[in-house]
C-alpha positions in Angstrom: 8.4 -2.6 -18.3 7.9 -6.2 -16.9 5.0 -7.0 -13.9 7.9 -7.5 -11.3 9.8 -4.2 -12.4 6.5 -2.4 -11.4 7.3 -2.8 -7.6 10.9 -4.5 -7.7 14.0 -2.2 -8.9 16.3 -2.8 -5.7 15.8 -5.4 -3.4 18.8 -4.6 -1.3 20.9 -1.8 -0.2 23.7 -3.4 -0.4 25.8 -3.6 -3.6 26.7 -7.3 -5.0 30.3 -6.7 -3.9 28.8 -6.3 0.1 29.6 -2.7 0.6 26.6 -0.9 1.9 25.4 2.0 -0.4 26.2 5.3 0.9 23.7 8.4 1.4 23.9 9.9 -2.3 23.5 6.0 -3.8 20.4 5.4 -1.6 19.4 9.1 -2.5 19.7 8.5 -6.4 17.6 4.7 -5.9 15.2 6.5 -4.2 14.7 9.6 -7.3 14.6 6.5 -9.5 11.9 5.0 -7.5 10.3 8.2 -7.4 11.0 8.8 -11.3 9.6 5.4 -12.7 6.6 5.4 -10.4 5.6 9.1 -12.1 5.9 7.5 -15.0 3.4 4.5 -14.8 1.3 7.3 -13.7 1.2 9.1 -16.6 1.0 6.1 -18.8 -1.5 5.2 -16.7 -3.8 7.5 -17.9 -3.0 7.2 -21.5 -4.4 3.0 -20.7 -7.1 4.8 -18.8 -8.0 6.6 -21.8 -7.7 3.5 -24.3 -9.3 1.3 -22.0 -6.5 -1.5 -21.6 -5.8 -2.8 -18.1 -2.2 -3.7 -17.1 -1.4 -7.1 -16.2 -4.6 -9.5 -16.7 -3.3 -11.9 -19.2 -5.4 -15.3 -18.2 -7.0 -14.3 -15.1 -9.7 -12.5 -13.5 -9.8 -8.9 -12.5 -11.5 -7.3 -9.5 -11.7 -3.4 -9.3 -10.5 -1.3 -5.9 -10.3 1.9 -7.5 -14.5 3.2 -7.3 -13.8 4.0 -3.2 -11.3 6.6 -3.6 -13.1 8.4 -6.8 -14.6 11.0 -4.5 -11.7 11.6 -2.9 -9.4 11.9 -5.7 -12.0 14.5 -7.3 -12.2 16.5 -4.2 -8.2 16.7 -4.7 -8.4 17.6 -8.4 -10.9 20.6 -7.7 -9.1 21.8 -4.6 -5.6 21.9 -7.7 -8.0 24.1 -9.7 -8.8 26.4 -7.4 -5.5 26.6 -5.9 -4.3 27.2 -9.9 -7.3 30.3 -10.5 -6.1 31.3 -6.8 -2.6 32.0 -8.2 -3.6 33.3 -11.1 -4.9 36.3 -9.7 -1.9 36.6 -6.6 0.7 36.2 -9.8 -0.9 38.5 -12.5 1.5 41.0 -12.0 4.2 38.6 -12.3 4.3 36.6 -15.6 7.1 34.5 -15.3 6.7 33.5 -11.7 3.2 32.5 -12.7 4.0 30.5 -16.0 6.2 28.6 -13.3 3.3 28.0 -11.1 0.8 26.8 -13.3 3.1 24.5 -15.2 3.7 22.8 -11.6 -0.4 22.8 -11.1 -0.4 20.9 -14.3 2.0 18.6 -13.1 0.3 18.2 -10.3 -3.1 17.5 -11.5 -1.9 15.0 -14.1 -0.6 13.1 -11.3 -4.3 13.4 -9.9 -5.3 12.0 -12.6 -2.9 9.8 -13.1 -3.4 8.1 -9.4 -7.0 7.4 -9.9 -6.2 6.0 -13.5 -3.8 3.8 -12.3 -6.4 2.5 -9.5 -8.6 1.5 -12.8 -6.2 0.2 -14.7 -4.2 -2.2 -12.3 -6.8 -4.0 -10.5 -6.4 -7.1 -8.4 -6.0 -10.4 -10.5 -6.8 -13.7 -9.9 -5.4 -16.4 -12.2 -6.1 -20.1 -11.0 -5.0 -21.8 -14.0 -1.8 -23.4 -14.2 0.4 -24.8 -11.8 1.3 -21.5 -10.8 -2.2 -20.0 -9.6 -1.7 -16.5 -8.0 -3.3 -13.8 -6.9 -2.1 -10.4 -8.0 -3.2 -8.0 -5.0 -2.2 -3.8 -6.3 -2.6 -0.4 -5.3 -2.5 2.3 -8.0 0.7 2.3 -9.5 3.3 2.1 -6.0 1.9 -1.8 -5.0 1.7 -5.2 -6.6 2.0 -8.4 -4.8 2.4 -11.3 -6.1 0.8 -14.5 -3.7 0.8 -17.6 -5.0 -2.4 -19.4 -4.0 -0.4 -22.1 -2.6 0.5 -19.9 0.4 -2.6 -18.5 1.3 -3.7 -20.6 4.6 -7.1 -18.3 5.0 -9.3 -15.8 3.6 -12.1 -13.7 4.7 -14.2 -10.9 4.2 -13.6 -8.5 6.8 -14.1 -4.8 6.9 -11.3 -2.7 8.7 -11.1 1.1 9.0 -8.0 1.2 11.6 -4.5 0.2 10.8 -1.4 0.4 12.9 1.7 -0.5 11.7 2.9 -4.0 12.6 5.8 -6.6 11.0 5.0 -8.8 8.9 1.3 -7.3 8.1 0.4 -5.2 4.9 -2.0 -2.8 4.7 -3.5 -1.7 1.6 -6.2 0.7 2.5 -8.6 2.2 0.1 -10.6 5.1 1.4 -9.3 4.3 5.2 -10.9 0.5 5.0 -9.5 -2.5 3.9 -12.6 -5.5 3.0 -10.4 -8.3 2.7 -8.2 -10.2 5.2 -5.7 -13.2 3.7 -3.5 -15.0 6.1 -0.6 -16.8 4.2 1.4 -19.9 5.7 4.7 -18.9 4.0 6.1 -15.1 3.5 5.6 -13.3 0.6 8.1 -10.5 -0.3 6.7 -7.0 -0.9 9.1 -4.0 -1.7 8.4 -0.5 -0.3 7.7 2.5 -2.5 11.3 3.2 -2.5 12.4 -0.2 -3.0 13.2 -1.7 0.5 12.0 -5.7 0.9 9.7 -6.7 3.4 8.4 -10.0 4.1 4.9 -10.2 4.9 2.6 -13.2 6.5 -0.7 -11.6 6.3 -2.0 -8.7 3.8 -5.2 -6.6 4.5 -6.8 -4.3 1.2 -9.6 -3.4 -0.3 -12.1 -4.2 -3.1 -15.2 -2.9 -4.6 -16.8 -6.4 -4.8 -15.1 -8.7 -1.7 -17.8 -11.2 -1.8 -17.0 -11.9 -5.0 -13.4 -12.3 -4.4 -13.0 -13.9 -1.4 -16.0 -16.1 -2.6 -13.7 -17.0 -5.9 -10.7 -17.2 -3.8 -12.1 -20.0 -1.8 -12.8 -22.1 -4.8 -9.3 -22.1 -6.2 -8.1 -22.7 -3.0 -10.6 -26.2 -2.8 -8.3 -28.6 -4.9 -5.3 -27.4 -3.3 -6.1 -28.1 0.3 -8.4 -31.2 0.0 -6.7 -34.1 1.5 -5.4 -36.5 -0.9 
């Protein structure tokens, strides 16, 4: 699966011939959606294992995933003990049980899997080339493409409340974001389930924003100095 197949399977809602999708064509996009994002879970964990990060190629990674690694084990040990829990409710019921626990499995591989893809799709920075990017992701649902050439402003700046607005991403980590860019042109993000959105600033999160927003700064130098 490509980089821009990660986040873009639909951009529209509208077939090419201009006939807008009914209810059970949006439904089946959206089990698709739901379908191929379980699956870069999974094989998430599998790079997680094998130590290969997705999508670094020339540039530079910086990791989002350590803020959430409490919270993602509080959620594995709560699947546990919800698993031993019906264990014993279901021990006079075998097949209702074998039902159960395969869907606990399920459930914690997805865990897993979540926190996995956290480490293994970090943000990427590539400055070389004329087309210098940043790569800003979110586990295995999120990756934004900005090219560096949009970016008007970046700064360090630590937000722990986020109201929906137009045109504004959040991509919160732990309920903060660290890192604030402003762009002078839209960039197009797609929805979990495929819808397009066009975005003119995008707040998120990483462990090391100094660093970043530092190294940001410095690819952004030859592109705004004044001829």
């Amino acid at each position: 699966m490509s980089a821009a197949a990660d986040t873009v399977t639909t951009a529209s809602s509208t077939p090419a011939g201009g006939v807008p999708a009914t209810g059970a064509v949006r439904t089946l996009r959206a089990v698709r959606h739901l379908f191929a994002h379980e699956v870069r879970l999974l094989a998430s964990i599998a790079r997680w294992v094998a130590r290969r990060p997705h999508g670094i190629g020339r540039g530079r990674a910086f990791s989002h995933g350590r803020g959430q690694g409490a919270m993602m084990f509080g959620f594995g040990f709560v699947s546990v003990l919800e698993s031993v829990c019906m264990a014993v409710l279901l021990r006079n019921h075998p097949a209702v049980h074998r039902v159960v626990f395969a869907l606990d499995v399920y459930t914690l591989l997805l865990i897993v899997g979540m926190h996995a893809a956290s480490v293994t799709r970090p943000h990427v920075l590539d400055d070389t080339g004329d087309e210098a990017f940043l790569r800003v992701r979110r586990a295995a649902h999120v990756d934004v493409r900005v090219p560096l050439a949009a970016i008007s402003s970046v700064r360090r700046e630590l937000v722990t409340t986020h109201e929906k607005r137009d045109g504004r991403l959040d991509l919160a980590i732990g309920a903060q974001t660290t890192i604030t860019l402003e762009l002078s042109s839209p960039v197009r993000h797609f929805t979990f389930l495929g819808r397009p959105k066009d975005v003119t600033m995008i707040r998120f999160h990483a462990d090391e924003p100094e660093a970043l927003v530092r190294d940001i700064r410095a690819a952004l130098e030859p592109t705004q100095r004044p001829a």
